[in-house]
C-alpha positions as CSV (number, residue, x, y, z in Angstrom):
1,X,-15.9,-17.8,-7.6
2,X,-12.1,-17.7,-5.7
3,X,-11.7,-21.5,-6.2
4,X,-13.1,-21.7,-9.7
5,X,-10.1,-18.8,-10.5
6,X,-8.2,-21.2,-9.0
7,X,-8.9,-24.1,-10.4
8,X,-8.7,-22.3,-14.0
9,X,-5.1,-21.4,-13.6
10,X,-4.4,-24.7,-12.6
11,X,-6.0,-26.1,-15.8
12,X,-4.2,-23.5,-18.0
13,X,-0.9,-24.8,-16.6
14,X,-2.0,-28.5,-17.1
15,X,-3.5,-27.6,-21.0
16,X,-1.9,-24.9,-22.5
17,X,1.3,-24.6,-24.1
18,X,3.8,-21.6,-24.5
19,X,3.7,-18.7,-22.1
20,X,0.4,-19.5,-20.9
21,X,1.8,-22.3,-19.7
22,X,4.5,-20.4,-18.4
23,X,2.7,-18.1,-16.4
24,X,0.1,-20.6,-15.0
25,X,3.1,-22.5,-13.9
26,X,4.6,-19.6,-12.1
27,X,1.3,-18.7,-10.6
28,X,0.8,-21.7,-9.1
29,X,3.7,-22.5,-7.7
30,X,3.9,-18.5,-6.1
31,X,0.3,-18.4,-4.8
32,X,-0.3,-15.6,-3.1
33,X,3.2,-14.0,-3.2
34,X,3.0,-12.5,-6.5
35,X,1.1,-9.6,-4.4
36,X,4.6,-8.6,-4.1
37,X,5.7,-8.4,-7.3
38,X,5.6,-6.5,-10.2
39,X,4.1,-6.9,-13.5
40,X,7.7,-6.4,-14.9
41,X,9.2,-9.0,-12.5
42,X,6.6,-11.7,-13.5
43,X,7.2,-11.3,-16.9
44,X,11.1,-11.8,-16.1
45,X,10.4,-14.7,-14.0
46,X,8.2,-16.4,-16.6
47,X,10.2,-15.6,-19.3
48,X,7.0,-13.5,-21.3
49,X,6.5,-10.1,-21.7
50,X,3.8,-7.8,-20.3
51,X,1.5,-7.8,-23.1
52,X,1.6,-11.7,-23.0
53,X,0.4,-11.5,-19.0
54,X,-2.2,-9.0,-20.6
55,X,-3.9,-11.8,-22.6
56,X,-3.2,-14.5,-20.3
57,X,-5.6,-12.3,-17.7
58,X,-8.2,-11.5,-20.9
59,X,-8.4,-15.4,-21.5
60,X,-9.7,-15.7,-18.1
61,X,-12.2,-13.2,-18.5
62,X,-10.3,-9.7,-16.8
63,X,-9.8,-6.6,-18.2
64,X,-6.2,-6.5,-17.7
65,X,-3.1,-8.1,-15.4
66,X,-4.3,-5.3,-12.6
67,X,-7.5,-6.6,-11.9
68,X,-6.4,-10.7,-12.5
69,X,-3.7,-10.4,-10.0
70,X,-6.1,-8.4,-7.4
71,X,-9.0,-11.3,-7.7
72,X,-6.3,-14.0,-7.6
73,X,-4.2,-13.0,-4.8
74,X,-7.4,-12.3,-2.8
75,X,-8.8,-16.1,-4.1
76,X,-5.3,-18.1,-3.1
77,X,-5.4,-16.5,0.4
78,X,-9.0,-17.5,0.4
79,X,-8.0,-21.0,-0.2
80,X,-4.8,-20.8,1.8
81,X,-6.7,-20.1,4.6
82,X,-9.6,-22.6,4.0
83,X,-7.5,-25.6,3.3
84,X,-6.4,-25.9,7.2
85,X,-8.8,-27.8,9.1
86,X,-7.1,-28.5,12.1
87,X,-9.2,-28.2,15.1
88,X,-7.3,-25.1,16.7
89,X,-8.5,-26.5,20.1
90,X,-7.1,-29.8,19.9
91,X,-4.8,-30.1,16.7
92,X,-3.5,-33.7,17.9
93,X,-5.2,-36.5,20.0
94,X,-4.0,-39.2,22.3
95,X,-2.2,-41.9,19.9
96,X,-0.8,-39.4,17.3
97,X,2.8,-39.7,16.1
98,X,5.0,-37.2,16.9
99,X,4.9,-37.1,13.4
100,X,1.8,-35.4,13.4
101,X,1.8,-33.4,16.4
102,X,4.6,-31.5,15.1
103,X,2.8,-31.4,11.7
104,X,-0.2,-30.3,12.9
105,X,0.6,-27.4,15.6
106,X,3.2,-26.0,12.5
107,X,-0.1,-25.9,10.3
108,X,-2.0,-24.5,12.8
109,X,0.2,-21.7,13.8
110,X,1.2,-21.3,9.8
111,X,-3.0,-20.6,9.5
112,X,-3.2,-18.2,12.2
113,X,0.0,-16.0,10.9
114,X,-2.0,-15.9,7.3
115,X,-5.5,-15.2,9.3
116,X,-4.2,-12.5,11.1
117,X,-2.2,-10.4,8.0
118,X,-5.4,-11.0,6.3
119,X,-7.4,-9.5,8.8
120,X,-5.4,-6.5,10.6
121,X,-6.8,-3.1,9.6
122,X,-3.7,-1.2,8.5
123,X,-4.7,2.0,8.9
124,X,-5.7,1.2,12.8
125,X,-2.4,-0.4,12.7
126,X,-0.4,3.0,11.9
127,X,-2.7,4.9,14.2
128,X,-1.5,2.7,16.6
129,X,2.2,3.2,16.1
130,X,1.6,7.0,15.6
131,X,0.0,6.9,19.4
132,X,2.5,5.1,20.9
133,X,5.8,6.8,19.6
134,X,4.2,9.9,20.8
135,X,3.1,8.3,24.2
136,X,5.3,10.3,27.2
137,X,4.7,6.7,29.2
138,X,3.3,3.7,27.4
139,X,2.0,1.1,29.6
140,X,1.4,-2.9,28.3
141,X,-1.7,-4.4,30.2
142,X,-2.6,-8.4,29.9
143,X,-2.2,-11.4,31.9
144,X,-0.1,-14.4,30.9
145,X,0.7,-15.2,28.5
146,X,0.2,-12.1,27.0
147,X,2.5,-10.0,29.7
148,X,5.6,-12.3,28.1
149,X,4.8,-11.2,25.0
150,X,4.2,-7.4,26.0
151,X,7.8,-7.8,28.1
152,X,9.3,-8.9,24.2
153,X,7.6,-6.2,22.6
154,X,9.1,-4.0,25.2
155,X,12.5,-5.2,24.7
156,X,12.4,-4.7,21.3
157,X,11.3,-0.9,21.5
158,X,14.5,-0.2,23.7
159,X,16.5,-0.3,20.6
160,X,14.5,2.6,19.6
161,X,14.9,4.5,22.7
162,X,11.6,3.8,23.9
163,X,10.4,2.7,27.3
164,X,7.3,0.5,27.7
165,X,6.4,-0.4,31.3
166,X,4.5,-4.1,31.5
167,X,3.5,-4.1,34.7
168,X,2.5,-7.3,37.3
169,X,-1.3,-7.3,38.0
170,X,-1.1,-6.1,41.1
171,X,0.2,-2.8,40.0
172,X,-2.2,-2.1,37.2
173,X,-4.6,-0.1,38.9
174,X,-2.8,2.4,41.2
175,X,-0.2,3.1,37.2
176,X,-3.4,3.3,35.2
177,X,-4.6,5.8,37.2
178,X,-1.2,7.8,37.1
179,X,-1.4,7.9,33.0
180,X,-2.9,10.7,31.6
181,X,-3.7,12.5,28.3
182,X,0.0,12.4,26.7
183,X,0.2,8.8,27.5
184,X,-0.9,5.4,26.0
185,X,-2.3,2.3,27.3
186,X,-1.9,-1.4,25.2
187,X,-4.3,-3.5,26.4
188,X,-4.2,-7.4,25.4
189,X,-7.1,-9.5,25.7
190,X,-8.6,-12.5,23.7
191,X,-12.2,-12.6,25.0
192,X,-12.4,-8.6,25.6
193,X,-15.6,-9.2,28.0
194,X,-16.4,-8.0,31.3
195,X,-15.8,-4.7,32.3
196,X,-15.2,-5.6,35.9
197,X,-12.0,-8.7,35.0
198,X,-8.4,-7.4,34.4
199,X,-7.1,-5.9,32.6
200,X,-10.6,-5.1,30.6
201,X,-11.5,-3.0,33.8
202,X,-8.5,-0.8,33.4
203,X,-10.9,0.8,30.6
204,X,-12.9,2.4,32.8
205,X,-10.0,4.4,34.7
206,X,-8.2,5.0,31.2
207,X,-10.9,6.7,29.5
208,X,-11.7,9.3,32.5
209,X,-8.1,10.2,32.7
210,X,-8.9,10.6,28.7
211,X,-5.6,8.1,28.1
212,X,-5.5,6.6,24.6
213,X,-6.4,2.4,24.6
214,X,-4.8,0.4,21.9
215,X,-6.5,-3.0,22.3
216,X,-5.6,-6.3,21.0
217,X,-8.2,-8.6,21.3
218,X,-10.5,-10.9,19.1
219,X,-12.7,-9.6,16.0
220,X,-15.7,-10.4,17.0
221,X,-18.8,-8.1,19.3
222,X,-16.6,-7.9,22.6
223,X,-16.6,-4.3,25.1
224,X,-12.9,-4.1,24.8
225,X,-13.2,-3.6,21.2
226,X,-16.0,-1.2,21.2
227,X,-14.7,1.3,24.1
228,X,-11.0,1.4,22.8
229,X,-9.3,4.2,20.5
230,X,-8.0,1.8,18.2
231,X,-8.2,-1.9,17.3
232,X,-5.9,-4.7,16.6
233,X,-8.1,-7.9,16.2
234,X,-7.7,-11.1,14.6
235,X,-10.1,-14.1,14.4
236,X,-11.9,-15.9,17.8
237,X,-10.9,-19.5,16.4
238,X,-10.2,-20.6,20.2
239,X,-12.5,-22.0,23.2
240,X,-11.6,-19.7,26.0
241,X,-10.6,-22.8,28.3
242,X,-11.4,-26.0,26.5
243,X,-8.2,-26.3,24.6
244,X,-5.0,-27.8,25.0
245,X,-3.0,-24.0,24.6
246,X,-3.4,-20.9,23.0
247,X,-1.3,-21.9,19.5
248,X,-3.7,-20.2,17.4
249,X,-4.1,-16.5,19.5
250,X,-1.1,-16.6,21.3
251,X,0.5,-16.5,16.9
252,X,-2.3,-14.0,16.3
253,X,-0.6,-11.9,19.5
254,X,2.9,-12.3,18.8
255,X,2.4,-11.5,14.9
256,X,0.6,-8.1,15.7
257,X,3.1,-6.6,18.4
258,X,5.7,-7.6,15.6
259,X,3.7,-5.6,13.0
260,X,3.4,-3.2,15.7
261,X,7.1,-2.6,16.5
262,X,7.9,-2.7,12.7
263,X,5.0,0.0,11.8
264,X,6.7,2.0,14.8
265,X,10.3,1.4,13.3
266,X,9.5,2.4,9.7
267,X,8.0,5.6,10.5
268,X,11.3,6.7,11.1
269,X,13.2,4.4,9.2
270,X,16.6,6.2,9.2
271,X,16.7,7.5,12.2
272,X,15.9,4.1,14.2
273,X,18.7,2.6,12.4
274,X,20.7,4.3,13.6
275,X,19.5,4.3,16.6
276,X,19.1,1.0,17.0
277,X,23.2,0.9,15.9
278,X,24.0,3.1,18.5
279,X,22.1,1.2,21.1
280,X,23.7,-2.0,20.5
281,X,27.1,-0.3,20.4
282,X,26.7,0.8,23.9
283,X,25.6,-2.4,25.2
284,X,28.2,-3.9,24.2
285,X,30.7,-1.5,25.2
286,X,28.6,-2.1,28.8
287,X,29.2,-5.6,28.0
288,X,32.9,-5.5,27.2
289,X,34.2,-3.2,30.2
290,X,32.1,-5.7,32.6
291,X,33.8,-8.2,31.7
292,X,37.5,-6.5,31.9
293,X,36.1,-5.7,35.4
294,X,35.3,-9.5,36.3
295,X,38.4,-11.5,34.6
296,X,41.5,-11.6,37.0
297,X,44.6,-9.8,35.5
């Protein structure tokens, strides 16, 4: 059904004149985009009006422009995704071009950006954020590469005055231990299994000390997933060692500690600007006297 809705708005900009035309064009080329945009800024865009979107949508069998633009967003993505076959294992082979390498690990990564929107639960996504800008000590759990990606996240919270501890393996237990009800643990981890393999095991210790668990892991049946407070998952695409690296989840990773940090900024939009501002203004007053200290006179 997604790619004959497609298809059909690809006909109607191949067949039909005028502002059908017009507006198959448009939808086309904008794919799944025009989820961001109004019915008033379409019909600017395509040079029609709203009632002329209104039978364009009729023509293709919807009720109105509402309920086109919901089952075509939702079929584009669809398709988006679909269209990338690229083994997310081994996206290039001995003998490939350079050419395609870099073609091929672009696409990849492109797909697993569009995957993992598609897939993050939004409202487990603001629970999240509300848990961790009330956190009195919020602690990052996961091995490499996911600690580099927990010390980024951290850096990035600074500007908002808040401290996130990403601790080296050997001091997980003895801090997880220390955390208590006011706090928050992240915990990163693809496969999720095992209960007794870091940092999966730092579940255990968590929950007695009744410490909130934010997990980012995979989507599918793992223990992480079912024993945490809230979820962040994205699609198990990857082998758990056969593969070349982690282009696919390491993307998926990155991508939600960014959504993460922004869904953490925007619940106090104003106030981290300007704390953000004020943060970067002493740094580089820090910065600035440093130097003075260090140059000769």
């Amino acid at each position: 059904m997604e790619e004959d809705l497609c298809e059909r708005v690809r006909r109607q900009s191949l067949e039909m004149p005028g502002a059908r035309q017009s507006i198959a064009d448009f939808l086309v080329q904008e794919g799944s985009g025009i989820k961001n945009l109004t019915m008033s800024e379409v019909a600017d865009l395509t040079f029609t009006s709203k009632p002329s979107l209104v039978r364009f949508a009729k023509a293709l069998g919807f009720d109105g422009w509402r309920s086109f633009r919901l089952a075509y967003v939702e079929a584009v993505e669809r398709s988006e995704r679909d269209r990338v076959t690229i083994d997310p294992n081994y996206p290039f082979v001995e003998g490939d071009t350079l050419s395609t390498v870099l073609n091929n690990v672009s696409a990849l990564e492109h797909q697993a950006l569009g995957e993992a929107r598609a897939d993050i639960d939004e409202e487990a996504l603001l629970e999240a954020a509300r848990r961790i800008v009330a956190a009195k000590t919020l602690v990052f759990f996961g091995l490499a590469p996911n600690s580099y990606y927990g010390e980024l996240f951290a850096f990035k919270l600074l500007s908002l005055s808040k401290t996130c501890l990403v601790p080296d393996e050997a001091e997980w237990e003895v801090l997880a231990r220390g955390l208590g009800e006011g706090d928050c643990a992240i915990i990163c981890s693809y496969s999720g299994v095992g209960p007794q393999r870091p940092p999966v095991s730092l579940v255990t210790p968590l929950k007695a000390q009744n410490v909130p668990i934010v997990a980012i892991t995979n989507s599918g049946s793992n223990w992480l997933k079912q024993e945490s407070d809230c979820v962040l998952s994205f699609v198990p695409r990857e082998h758990y060692y056969g593969k070349i690296s982690g282009y696919y989840s390491e993307t998926c990773v990155s991508f939600i500690l960014d959504a993460l940090f922004s869904a953490c900024f925007a619940a106090d939009y104003a106030e981290n600007e300007i704390m953000r501002l004020r943060v970067l203004v002493n740094y580089e007053r820090r910065r600035t006297h440093h130097i003075d200290d260090v140059l000769p006179l």
